[in-house]
VOBA-1610 file (N, C-alpha, C; in pm, whole numbers, padded with zeros to 5 digits, always signed):
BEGIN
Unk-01406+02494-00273Unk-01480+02371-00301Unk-01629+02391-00270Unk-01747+02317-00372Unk-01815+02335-00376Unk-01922+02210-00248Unk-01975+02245-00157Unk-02066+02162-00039Unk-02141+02063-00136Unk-02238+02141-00233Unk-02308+02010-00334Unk-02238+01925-00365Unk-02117+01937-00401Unk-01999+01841-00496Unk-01988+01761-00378Unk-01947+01816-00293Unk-01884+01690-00167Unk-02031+01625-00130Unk-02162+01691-00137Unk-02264+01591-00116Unk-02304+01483-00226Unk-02241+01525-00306Unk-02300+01450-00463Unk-02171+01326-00418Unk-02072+01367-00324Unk-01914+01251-00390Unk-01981+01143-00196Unk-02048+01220-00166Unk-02071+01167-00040Unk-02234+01016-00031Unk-02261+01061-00166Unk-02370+00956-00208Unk-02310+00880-00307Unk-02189+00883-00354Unk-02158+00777-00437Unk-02063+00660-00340Unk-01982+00784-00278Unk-01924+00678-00206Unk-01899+00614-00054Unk-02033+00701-00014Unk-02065+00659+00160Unk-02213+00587+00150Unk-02286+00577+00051Unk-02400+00459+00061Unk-02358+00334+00140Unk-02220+00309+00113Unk-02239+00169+00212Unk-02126+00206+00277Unk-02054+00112+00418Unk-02006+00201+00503Unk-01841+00185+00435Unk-01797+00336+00425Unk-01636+00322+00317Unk-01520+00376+00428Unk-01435+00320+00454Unk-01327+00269+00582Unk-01222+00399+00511Unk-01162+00429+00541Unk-01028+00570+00583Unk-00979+00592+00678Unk-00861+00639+00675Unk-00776+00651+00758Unk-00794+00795+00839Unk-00784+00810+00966Unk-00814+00935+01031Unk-00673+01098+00951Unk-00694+01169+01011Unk-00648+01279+00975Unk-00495+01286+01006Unk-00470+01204+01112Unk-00333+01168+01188Unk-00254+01065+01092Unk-00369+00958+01068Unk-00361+00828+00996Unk-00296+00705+01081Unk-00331+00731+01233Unk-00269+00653+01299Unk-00405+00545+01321Unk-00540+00560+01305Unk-00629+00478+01320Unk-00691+00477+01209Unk-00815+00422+01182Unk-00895+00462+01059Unk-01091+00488+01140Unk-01142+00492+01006Unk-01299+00517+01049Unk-01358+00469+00953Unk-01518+00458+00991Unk-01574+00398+00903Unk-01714+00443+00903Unk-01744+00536+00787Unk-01858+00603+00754Unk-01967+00597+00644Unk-02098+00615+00662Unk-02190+00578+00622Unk-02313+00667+00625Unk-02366+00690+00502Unk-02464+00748+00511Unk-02631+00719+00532Unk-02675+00743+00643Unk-02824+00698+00666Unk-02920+00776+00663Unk-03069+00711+00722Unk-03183+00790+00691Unk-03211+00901+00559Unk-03189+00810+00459Unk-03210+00871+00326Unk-03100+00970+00325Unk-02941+00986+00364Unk-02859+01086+00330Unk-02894+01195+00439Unk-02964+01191+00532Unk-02980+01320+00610Unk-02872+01331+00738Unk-02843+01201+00738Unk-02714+01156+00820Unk-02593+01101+00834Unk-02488+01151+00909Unk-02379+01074+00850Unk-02316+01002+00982Unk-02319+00908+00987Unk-02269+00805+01103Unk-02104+00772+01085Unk-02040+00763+01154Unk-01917+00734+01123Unk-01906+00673+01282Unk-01828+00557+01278Unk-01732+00505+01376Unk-01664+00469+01401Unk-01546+00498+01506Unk-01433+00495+01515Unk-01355+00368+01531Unk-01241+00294+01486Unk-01204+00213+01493Unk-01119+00128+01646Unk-01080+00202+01724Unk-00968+00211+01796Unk-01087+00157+01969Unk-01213+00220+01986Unk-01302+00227+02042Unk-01487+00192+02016Unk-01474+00174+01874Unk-01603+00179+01809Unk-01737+00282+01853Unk-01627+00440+01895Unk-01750+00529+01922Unk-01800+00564+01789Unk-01913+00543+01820Unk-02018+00639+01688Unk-02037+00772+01726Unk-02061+00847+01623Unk-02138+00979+01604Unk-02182+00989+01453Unk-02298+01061+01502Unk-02410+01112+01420Unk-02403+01247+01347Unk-02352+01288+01257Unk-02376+01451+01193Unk-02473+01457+01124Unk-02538+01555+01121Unk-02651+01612+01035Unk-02625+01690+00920Unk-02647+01735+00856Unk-02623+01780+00701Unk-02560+01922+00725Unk-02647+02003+00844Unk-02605+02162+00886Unk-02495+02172+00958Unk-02460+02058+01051Unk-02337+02068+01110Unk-02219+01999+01009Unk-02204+01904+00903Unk-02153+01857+00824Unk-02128+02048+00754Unk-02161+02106+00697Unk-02172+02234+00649Unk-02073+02306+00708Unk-02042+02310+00858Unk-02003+02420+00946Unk-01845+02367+00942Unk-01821+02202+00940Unk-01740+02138+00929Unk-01631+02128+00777Unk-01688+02146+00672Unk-01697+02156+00561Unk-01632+02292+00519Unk-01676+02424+00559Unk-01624+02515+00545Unk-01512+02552+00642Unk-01529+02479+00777Unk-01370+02530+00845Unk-01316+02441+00782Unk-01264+02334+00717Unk-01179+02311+00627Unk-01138+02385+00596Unk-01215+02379+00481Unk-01130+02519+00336Unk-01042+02672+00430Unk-01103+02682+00549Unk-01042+02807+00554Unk-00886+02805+00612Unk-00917+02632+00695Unk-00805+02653+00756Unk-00627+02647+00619Unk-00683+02633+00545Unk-00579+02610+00402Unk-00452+02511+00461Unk-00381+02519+00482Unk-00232+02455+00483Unk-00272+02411+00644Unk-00353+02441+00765Unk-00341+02356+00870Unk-00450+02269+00849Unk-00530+02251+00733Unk-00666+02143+00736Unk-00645+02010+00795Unk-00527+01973+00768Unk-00510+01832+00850Unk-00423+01845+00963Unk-00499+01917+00987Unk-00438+01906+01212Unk-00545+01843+01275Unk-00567+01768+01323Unk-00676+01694+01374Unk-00736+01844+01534Unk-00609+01908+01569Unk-00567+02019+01663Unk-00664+02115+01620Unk-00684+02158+01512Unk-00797+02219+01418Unk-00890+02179+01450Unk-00969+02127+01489Unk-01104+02054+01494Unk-01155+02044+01625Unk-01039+02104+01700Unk-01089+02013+01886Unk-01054+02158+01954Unk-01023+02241+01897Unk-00984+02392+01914Unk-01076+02425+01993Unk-01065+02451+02116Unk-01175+02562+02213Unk-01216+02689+02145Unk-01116+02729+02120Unk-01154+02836+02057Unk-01257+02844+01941Unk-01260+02764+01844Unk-01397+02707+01743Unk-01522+02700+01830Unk-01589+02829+01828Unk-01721+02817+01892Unk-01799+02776+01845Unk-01842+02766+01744Unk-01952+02656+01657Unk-01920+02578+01666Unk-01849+02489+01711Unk-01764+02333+01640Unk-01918+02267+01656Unk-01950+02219+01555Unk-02068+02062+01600Unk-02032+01990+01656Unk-01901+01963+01673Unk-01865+01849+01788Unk-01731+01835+01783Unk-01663+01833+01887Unk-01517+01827+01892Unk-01446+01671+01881Unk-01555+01584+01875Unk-01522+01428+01839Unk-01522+01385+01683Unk-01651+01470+01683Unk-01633+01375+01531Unk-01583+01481+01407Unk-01560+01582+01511Unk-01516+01747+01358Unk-01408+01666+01299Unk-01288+01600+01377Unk-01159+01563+01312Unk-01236+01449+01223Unk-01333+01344+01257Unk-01333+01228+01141Unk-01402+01262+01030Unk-01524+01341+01029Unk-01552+01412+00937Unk-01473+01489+00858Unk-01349+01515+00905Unk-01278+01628+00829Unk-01182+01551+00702Unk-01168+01383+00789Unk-01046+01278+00707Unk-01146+01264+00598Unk-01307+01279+00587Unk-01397+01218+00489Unk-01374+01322+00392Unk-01340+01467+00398Unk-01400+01617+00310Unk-01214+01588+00251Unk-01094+01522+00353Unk-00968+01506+00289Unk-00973+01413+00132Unk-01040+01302+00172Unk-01050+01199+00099Unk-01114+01297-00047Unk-01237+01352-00012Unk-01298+01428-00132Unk-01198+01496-00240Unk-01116+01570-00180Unk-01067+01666-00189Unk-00956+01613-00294Unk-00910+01512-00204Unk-00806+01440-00294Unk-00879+01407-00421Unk-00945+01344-00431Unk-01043+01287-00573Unk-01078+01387-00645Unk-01033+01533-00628Unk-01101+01615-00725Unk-00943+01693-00746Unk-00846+01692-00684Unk-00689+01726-00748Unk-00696+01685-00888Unk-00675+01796-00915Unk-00640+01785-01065Unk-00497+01717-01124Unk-00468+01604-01182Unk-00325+01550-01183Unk-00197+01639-01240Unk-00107+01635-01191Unk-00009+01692-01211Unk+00106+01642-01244Unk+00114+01703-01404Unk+00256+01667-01486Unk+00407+01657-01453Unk+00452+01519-01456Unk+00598+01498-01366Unk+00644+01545-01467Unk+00747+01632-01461Unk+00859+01723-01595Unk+00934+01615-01592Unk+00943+01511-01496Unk+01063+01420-01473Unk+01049+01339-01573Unk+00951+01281-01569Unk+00881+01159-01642Unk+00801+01162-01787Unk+00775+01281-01829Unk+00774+01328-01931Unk+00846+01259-02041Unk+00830+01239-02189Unk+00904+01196-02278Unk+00860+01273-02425Unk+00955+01255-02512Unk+00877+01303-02674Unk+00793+01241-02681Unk+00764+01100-02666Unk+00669+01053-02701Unk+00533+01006-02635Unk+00547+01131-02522Unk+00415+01107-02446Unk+00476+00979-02272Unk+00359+00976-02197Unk+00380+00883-02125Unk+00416+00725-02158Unk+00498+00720-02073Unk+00512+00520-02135Unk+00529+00411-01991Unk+00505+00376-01984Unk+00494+00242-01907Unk+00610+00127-01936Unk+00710+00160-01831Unk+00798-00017-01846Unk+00770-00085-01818Unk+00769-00219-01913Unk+00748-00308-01948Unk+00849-00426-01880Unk+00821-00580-01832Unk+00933-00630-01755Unk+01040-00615-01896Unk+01045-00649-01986Unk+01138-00682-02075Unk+01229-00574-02055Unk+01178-00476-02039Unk+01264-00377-02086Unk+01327-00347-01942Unk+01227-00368-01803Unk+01318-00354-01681Unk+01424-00437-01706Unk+01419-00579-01706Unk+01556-00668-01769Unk+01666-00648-01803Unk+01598-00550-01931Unk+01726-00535-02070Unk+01804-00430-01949Unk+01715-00317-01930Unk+01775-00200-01819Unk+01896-00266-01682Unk+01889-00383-01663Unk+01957-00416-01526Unk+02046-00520-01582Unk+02060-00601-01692Unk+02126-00729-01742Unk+02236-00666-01704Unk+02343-00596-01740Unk+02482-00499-01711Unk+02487-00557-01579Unk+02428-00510-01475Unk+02433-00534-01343Unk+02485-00646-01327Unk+02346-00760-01383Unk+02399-00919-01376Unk+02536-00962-01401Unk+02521-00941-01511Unk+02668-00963-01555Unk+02764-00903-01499Unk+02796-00782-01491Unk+02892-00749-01400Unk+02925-00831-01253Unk+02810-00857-01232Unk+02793-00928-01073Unk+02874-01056-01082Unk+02836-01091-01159Unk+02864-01256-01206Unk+03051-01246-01284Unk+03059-01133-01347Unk+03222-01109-01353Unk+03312-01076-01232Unk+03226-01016-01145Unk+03339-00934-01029Unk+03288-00982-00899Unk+03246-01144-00881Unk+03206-01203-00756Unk+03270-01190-00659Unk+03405-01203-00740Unk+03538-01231-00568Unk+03589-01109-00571Unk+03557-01001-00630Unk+03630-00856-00643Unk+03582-00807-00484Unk+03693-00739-00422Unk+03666-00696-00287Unk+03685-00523-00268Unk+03689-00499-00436Unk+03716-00346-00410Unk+03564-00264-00418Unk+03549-00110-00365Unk+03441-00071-00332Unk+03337-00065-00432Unk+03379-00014-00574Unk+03298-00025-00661Unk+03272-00151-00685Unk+03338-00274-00686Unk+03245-00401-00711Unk+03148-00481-00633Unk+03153-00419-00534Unk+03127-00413-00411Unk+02964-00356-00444Unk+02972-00224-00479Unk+02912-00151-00453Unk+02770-00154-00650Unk+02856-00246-00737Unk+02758-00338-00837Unk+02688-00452-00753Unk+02744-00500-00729Unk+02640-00635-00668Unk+02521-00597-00521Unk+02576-00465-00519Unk+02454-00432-00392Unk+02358-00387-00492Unk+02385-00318-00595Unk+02308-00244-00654Unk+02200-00336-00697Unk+02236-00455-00762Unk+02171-00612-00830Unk+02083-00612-00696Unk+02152-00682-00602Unk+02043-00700-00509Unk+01936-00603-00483Unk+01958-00445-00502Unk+01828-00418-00474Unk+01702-00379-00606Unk+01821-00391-00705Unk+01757-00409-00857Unk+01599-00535-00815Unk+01615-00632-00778Unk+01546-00746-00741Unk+01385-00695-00733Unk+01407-00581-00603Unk+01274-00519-00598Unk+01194-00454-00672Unk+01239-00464-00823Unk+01180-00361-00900Unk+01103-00476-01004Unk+01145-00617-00915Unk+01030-00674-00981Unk+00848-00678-00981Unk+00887-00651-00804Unk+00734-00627-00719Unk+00636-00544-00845Unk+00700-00439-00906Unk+00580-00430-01049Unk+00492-00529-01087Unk+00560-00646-01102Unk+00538-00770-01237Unk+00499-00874-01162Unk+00494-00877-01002Unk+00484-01006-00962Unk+00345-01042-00947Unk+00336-01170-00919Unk+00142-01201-00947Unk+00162-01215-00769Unk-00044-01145-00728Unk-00033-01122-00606Unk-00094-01189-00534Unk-00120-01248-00412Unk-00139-01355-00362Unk-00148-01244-00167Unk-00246-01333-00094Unk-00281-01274+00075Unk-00289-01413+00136Unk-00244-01380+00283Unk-00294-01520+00352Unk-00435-01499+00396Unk-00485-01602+00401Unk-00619-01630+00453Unk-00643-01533+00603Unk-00533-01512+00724Unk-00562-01438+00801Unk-00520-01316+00796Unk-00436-01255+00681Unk-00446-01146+00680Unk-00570-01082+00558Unk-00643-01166+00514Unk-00783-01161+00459Unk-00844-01095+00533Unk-00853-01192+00687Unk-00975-01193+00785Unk-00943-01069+00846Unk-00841-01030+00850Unk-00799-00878+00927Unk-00877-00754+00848Unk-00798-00783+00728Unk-00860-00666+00629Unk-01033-00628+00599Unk-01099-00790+00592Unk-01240-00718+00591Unk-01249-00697+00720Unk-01229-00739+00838Unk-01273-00694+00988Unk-01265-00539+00992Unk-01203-00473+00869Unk-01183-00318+00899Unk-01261-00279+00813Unk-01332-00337+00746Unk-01437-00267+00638Unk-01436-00249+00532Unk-01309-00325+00467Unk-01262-00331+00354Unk-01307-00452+00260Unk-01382-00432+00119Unk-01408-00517+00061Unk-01352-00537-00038Unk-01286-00461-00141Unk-01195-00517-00220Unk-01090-00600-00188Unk-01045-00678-00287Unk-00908-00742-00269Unk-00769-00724-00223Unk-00735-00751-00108Unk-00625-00719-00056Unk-00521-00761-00117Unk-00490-00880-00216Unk-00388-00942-00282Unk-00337-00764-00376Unk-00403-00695-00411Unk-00411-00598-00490Unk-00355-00490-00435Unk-00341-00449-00338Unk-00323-00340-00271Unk-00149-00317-00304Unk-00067-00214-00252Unk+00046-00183-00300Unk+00122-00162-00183Unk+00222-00103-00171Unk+00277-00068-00013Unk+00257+00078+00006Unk+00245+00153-00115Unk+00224+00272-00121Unk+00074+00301-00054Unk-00001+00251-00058Unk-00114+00275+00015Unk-00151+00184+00128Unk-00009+00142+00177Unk-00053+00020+00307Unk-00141+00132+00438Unk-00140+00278+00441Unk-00180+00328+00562Unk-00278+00353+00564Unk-00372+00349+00430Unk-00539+00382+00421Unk-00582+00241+00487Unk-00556+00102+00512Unk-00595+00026+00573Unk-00528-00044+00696Unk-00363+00016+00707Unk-00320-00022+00756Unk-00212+00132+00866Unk-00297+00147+00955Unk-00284+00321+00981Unk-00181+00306+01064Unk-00081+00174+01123Unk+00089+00244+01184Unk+00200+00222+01095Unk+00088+00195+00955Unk+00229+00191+00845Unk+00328+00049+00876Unk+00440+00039+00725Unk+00506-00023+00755Unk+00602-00056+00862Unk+00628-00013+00922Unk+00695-00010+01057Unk+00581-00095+01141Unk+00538-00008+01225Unk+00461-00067+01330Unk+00299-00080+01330Unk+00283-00128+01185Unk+00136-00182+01120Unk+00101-00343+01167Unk+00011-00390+01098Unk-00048-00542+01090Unk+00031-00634+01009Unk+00020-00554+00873Unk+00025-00630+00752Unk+00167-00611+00695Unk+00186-00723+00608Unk+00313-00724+00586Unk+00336-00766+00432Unk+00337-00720+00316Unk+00438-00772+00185Unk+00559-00851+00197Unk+00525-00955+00144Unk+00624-01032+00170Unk+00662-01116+00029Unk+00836-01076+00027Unk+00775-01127-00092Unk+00866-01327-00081Unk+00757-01386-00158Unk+00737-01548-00146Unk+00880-01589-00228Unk+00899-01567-00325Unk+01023-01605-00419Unk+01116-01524-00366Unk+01205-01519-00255Unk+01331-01407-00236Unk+01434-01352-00316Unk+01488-01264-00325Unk+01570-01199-00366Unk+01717-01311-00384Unk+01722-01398-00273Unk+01826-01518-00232Unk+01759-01655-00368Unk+01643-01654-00354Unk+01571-01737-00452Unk+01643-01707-00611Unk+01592-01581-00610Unk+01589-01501-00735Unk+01746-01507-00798Unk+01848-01511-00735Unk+01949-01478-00728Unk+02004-01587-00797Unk+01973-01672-00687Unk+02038-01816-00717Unk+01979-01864-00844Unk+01837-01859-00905Unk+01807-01910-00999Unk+01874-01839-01124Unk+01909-01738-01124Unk+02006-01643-01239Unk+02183-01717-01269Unk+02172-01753-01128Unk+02361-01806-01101Unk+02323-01927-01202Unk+02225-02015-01173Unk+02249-02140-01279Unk+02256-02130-01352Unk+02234-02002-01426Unk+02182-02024-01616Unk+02351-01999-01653Unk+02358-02065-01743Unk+02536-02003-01797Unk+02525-01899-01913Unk+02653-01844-01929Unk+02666-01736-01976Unk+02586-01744-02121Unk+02557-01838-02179Unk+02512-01806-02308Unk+02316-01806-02306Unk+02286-01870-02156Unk+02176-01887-02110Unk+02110-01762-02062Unk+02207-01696-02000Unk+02203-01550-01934Unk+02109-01464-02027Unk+02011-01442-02060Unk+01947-01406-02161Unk+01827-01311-02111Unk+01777-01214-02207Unk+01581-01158-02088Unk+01493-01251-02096Unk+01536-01350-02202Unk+01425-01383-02246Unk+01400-01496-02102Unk+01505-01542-02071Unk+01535-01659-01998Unk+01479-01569-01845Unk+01528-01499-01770Unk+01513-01415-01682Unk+01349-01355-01654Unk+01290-01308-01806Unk+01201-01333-01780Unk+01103-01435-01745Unk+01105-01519-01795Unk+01067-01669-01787Unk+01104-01693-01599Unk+01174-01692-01559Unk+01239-01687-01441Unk+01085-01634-01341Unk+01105-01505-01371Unk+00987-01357-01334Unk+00878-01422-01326Unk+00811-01475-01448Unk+00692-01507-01451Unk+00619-01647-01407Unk+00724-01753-01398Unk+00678-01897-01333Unk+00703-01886-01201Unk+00790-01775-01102Unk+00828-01807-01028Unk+00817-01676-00935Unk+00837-01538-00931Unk+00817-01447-00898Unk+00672-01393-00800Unk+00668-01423-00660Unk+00546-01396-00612Unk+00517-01279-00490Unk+00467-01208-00486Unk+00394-01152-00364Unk+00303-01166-00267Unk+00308-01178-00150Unk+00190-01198-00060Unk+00173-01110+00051Unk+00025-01045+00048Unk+00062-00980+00185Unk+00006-01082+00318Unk+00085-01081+00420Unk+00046-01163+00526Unk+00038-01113+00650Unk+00025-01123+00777Unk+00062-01040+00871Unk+00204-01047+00934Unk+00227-00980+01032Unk+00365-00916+01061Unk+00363-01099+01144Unk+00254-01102+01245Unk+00292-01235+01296Unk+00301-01348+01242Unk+00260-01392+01125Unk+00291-01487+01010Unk+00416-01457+00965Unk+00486-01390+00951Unk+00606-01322+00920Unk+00742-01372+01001Unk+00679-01348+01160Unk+00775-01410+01251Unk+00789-01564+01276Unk+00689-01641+01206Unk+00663-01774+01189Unk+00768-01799+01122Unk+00783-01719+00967Unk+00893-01808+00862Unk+01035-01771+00935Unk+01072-01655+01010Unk+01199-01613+01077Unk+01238-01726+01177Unk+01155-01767+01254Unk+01157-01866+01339Unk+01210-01974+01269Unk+01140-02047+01156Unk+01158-02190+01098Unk+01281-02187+00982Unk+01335-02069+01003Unk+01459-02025+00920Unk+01438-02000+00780Unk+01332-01924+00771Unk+01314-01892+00633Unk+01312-01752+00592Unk+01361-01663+00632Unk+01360-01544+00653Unk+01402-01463+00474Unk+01541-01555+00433Unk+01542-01530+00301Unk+01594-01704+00227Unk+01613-01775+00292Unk+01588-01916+00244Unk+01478-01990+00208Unk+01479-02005+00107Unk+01329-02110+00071Unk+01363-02252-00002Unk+01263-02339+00038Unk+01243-02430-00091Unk+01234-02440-00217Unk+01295-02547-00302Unk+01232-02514-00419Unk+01134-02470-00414Unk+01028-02482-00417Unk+00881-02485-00396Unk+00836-02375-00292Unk+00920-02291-00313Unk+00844-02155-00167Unk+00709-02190-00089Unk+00619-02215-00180Unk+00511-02260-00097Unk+00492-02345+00018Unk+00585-02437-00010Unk+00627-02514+00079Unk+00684-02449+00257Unk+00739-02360+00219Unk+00784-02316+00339Unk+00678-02224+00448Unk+00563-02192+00332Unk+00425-02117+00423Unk+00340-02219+00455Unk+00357-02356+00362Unk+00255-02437+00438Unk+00308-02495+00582Unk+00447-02541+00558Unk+00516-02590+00700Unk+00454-02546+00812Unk+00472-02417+00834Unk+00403-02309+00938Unk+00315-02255+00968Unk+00206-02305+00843Unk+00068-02297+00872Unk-00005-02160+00825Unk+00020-02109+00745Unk+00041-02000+00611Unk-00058-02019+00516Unk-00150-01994+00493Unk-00181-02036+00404Unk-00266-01951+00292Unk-00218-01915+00174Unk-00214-01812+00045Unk-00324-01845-00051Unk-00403-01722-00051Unk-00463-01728-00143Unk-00477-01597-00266Unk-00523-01609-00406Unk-00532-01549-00471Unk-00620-01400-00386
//
């Protein structure tokens, strides 16, 4: 990798201060370039220590990367006694999550053989997730009281079919898990974000993170609104319709979370789901 390139990717996207996750990814940082680019400030989240690199020690940092090849993200790499140049054994590891980030942005994409088709890439569409799972439904809805393993083992499948709506659903944040997200330096829209990238802002992950996807219309919601339609109703077209008036996501925090568990809403809702985040003091925005 070329040092200009990472200085050229380091003025597009450290002019103002741009938040990442450390090398571990158990905290994040937040770096910025000052005094006309001759400096790079970064500070730490966990403590709010700053440090200062200069362009020559950014350099020294830059190339033990590349050499270390397959151990580059050891944070252990960076704090090494043995590294007698190190510019600094504090900030070598956060500097190093900034040259990761680069690095990633210049991977060249790579062709899934899996996903591949004759006719090029394609994108499913809800209709066609639908048409793909209706079998399920129906089966579900034929073999309710069946207690043997395979029928058993259709209606689990339905239930987790459910999640493959999160594609299609329209996205929605609470107001305090807003206030969390810019407090870390983040200015885009959090309603937007995915779970797949909950650790670039959210660094103990789903498990033992902040933030939480949740989704507003449940699976118990979802379910039940399918049971009413009768068999000749049972339709995509209908299902979809279902998806789209009613189908929602929100990310909120883990302690807003324990609010709806408490007031018994864990997978029970109101008609009106909304209803059950305002009760508790929830409150969703686009």
């Amino acid at each position: 990798m070329d040092f200009e390139k990472f200085l050229h990717w380091l003025n597009a996207n450290c002019k103002d201060p741009r938040s990442t996750r450390t090398l571990g990814g158990r905290a994040y940082i937040k770096a910025e370039l000052i005094e006309s680019g001759r400096f790079l400030l970064i500070e730490y989240s966990k403590n709010s220590q700053l440090c200062c690199i200069t362009m020559d020690k950014l350099t020294l940092i830059f190339d033990k990367y590349f050499e270390l090849e397959k151990h580059r993200h050891m944070t252990s790499q960076y704090t090494d006694p043995e590294w007698q140049n190190t510019p600094s054994r504090i900030c070598a590891p956060y500097a190093a999550a900034l040259i990761r980030d680069f690095e990633n942005d210049f991977i060249p994409p790579q062709e899934d053989i899996n996903t591949a088709t004759p006719s090029g890439d394609q994108v499913m569409q809800l209709n066609e997730y639908i048409e793909s799972i209706l079998p399920l439904i129906k089966a579900s809805r034929k073999f309710r009281s069946d207690n043997s393993h395979s029928a058993k083992y259709v209606r689990y499948l339905y239930t987790q079919a459910f999640y493959g709506f999160d594609e299609f659903a329209k996205r929605q944040a609470s107001v305090e898990a807003k206030r969390l997200y810019s407090s870390r330096g983040f200015t885009d829209n959090l309603s937007q974000q995915s779970v797949d990238n909950q650790r670039q802002f959210d660094p103990e992950g789903r498990r033992n993170g902040d933030f939480h996807l949740e989704h507003v219309f449940t699976g118990s919601s979802f379910r039940k609104a399918v049971e009413n339609l009768s068999e000749e109703e049972l339709t995509i077209e209908n299902i979809e319709t279902i998806v789209n008036e009613k189908f929602l996501c929100a990310w909120i925090l883990k302690t807003e979370d324990a609010k709806l568990d408490e007031a018994g809403y864990r997978s029970n809702r109101p008609e009106n789901p909304i209803d059950a985040y305002t009760e508790v003091g929830i409150i969703l925005e686009d």
